[in-house]
C-alpha positions in Angstrom: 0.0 0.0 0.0 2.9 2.3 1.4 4.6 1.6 -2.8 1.2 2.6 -4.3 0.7 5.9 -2.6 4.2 6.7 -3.8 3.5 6.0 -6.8 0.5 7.8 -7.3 1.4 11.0 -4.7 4.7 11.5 -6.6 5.9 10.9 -10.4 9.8 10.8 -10.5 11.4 10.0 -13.6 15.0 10.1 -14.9 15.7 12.6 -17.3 17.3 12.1 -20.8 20.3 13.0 -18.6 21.6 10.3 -16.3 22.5 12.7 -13.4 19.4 14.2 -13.5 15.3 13.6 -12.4 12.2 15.6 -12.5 10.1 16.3 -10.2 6.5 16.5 -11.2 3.8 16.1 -7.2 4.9 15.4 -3.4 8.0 13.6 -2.3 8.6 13.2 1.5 11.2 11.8 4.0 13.6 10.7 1.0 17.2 11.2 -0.4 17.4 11.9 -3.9 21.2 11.1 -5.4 21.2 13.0 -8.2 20.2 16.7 -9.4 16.5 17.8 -9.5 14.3 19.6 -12.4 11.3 21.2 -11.9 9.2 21.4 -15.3 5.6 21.9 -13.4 4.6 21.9 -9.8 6.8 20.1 -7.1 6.7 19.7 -3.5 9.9 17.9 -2.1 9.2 18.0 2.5 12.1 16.8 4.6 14.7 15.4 1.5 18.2 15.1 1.2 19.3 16.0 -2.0 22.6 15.4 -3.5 22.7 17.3 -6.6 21.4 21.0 -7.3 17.9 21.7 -7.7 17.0 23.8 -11.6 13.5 25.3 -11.8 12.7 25.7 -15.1 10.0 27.7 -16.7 6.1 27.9 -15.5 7.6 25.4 -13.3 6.9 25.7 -8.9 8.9 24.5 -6.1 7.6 24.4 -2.6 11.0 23.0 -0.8 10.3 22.4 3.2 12.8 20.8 6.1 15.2 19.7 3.0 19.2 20.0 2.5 20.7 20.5 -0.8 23.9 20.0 -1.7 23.8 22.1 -4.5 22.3 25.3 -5.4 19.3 26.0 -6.6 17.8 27.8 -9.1 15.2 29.1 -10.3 14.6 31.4 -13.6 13.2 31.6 -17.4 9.7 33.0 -16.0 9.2 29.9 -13.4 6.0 29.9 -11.9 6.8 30.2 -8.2 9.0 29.4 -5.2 8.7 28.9 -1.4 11.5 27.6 0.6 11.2 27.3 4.3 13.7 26.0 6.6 15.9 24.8 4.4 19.8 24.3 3.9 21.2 25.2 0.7 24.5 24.3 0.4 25.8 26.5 -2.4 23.8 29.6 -4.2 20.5 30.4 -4.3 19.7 32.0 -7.7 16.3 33.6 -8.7 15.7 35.6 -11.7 13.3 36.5 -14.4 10.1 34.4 -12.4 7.0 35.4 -11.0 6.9 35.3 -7.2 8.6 33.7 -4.5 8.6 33.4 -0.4 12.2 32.4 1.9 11.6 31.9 5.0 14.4 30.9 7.5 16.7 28.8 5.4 20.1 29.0 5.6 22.7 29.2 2.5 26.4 28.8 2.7 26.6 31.1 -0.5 24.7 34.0 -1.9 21.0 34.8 -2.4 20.7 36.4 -5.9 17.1 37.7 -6.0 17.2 39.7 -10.3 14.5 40.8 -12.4 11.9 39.1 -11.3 8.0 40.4 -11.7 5.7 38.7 -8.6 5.7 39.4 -4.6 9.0 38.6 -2.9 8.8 37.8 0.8 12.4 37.3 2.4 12.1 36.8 5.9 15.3 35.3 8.8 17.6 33.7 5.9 21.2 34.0 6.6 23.6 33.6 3.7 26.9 35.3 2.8 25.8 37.4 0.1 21.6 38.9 -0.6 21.4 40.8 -3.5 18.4 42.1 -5.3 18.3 43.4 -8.3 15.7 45.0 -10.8 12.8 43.5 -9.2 9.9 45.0 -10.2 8.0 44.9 -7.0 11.0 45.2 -4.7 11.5 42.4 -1.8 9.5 43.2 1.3 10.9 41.0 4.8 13.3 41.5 7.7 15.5 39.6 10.2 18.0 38.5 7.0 21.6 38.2 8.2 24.3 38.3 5.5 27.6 39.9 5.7 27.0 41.9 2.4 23.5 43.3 1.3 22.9 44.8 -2.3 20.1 47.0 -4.1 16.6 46.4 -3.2 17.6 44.3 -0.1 19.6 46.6 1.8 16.9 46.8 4.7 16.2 42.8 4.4 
C-alpha cells in the first residue's frame, strides 16, 4: 500500500540526462542522489538532495525541512517558489520568475534575488551574500543576516 501511494502521490522519472530527475507532485522523508528539475509543480518535505535543484519555466517549487547539496535555481519566467527551513548548500539564484517566499533557510553562498515580476517575501535567511536586483516589485521582509546586502535588499 505504502509503494502505491508513492507511486500515485509523486511521479519521478529520470531525465534524458543520467545525473538528473524531474520532479512532477509530493516527495517526502527521502534522499534523492542526483540533481532535480522542476518542469511543473513540485513539493519535495524533509529530503536530502545530493545534486542541485534547476527550476525551469512555469515550473513551482515548494522546498520544506530539505538539505541541498547544491544550489538551486530558479529562472526563465518559473511559476513560483517557497523555501522554508531549508539548507542550501551552495547559491541560491532567482531571476526572471513570478513570485517567491524564503523563509528561514540557511545558504552557505549567496542569495541572488534579479529581475523578477511577482511578490518577494524574504524573511530570517542567513547567507553570505543577498542581493536584489531590478525586481519590479521590490522584496518586502526582515531579520536576514548576511555579511554583504545589495540593491533592493539593503533593509532585508
Amino acid at each position: 500500500m505504502r509503494f502505491a501511494v508513492f507511486v500515485f502521490g509523486c511521479l519521478f522519472a529520470a531525465t534524458s540526462f543520467a545525473d538528473s530527475v524531474m520532479c512532477q507532485g509530493h516527495l517526502r522523508n527521502q534522499s534523492i542522489d542526483r540533481n532535480v528539475v522542476v518542469h511543473q509543480k513540485c513539493i519535495l518535505d524533509n529530503v536530502k538532495i545530493a545534486g542541485n535543484i534547476e527550476v525551469k519555466a512555469q515550473g513551482s517549487l515548494t522546498l520544506k525541512r530539505s538539505q541541498v547539496a547544491g544550489n538551486v535555481v530558479a529562472g526563465d519566467n518559473f511559476g513560483g517558489l517557497n523555501l522554508v527551513e531549508n539548507r542550501i548548500q551552495g547559491n541560491l539564484e532567482i531571476f526572471s520568475g513570478h513570485k517567491a517566499e524564503l523563509i528561514r533557510n540557511q545558504v552557505a553562498g549567496t542569495i541572488d534575488i534579479q529581475n523578477n515580476i511577482g511578490k518577494l517575501v524574504l524573511k530570517h535567511n542567513q547567507s553570505q551574500s543577498l542581493s536584489c536586483i531590478h525586481n519590479r516589485i521590490a522584496p518586502i521582509g526582515s531579520h536576514n543576516q548576511a555579511a554583504h546586502k545589495h540593491a533592493q535588499c539593503l533593509d532585508l
